[in-house]
N, C-alpha and C positions, 0 to 999 in steps of 0.2 A: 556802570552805575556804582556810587560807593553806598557803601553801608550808611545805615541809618545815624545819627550825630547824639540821639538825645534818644530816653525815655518814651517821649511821647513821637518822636519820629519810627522808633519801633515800632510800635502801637499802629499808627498808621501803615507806616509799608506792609504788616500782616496784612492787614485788611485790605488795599489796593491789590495786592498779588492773589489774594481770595477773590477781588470781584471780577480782576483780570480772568484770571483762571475760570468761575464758575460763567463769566459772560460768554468766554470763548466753547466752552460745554456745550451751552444752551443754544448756540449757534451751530456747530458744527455735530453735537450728537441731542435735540432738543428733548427727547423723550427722557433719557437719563434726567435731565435734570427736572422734568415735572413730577417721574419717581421721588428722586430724590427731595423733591418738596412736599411729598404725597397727595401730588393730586393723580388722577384716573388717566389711563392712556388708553384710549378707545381704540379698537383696530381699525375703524374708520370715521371719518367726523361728518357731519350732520352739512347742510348746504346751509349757509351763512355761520357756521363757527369760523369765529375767525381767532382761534389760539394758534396757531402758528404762527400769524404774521403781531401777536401781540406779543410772545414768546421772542420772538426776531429784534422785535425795537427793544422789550427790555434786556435782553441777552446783551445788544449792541452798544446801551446804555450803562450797564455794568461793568462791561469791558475799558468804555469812555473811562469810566470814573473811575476804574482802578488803574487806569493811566494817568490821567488826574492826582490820583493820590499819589502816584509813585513820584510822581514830578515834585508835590510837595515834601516829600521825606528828602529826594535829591538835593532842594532848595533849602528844606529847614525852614517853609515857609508857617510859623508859630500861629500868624492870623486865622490862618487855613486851618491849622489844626483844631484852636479854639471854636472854629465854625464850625466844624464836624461835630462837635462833642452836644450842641444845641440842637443842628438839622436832625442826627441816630438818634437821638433822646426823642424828637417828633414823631422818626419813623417806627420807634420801638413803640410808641403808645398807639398810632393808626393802623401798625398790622397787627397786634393785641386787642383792639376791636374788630378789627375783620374778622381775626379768630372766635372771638365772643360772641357778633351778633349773626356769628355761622356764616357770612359769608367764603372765609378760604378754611381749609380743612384744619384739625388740631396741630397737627405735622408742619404748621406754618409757624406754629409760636417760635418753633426754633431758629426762624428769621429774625421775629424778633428780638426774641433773647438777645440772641448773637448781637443785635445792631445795638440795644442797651449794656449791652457789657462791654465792649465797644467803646462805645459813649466814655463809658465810666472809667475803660482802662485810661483810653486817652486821658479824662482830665486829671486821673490819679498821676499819669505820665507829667504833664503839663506843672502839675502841682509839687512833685518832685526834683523836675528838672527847673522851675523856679526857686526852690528849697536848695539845692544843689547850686546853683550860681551864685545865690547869695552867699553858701557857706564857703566856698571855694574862692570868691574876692576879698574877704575880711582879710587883712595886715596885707593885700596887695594894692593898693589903689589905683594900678593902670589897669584892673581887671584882667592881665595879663596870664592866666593859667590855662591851660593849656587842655581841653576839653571840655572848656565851661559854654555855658550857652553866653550869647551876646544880650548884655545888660538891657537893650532895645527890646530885646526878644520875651525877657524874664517877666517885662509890667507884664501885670493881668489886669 
């Protein structure tokens, strides 16, 4: 896989190789990462808890998506990008209520966080690497320079 091309393709592959990594966690060691979200790991669970097998799809689901992401950083897929930067921004305000109305523990906001900072590196990313294409073709008109993003890429 090569390196990331742009700003905002950075942006992303951190975060893909983060959900990679913490999906595969939560699969293969799941307690660790319920610590590490701070919720409770009871020595035994109760007849109809079903956090294991919930912990299992979203673990599996993280993993997806940090496959996902890595495919679009490979691609330089810019659409993709700017769609993350709206869907994190949704999920930073939904688990920021969960935290607030007590449903998941304090120790979650830093899901959130993470997914709004995120958000924000991306379009800072985005915003830069269209700032950057644009300056990088001025007195060349085939757009010809040589790490610039593709002028296709640059509309927002």
């Amino acid at each position: 896989m090569r390196l990331p091309r742009s700003a905002a393709g950075w942006t992303i592959a951190v975060f893909g190789v983060l959900a990679l990594v913490m999906g595969a966690v939560g699969l293969v060691w799941p307690e660790a990462l319920l610590r590490l979200l701070g919720f409770e790991v009871p020595a035994t669970r109760a007849v109809g808890d079903h956090t294991g097998t919930f912990l299992t799809a979203s673990s599996m689901a993280s993993f997806n998506m940090g496959v996902y992401y890595l495919l679009a950083t490979a691609t330089e897929w810019r659409p993709f990008f700017r769609f993350t930067v709206v869907f994190r921004l949704v999920t930073f305000a939904v688990f920021s209520i969960a935290v607030l109305a007590g449903i998941a523990p304090d120790r979650f906001f830093g899901v959130a966080a993470w997914e709004g900072l995120g958000a924000v590196a991306t379009a800072v990313g985005l915003w830069w690497d269209g700032r950057r294409a644009g300056a990088e073709t001025v007195g060349d008109p085939g757009g010809s320079v040589a790490g610039a993003v593709p002028a296709a890429d640059a509309v927002h």
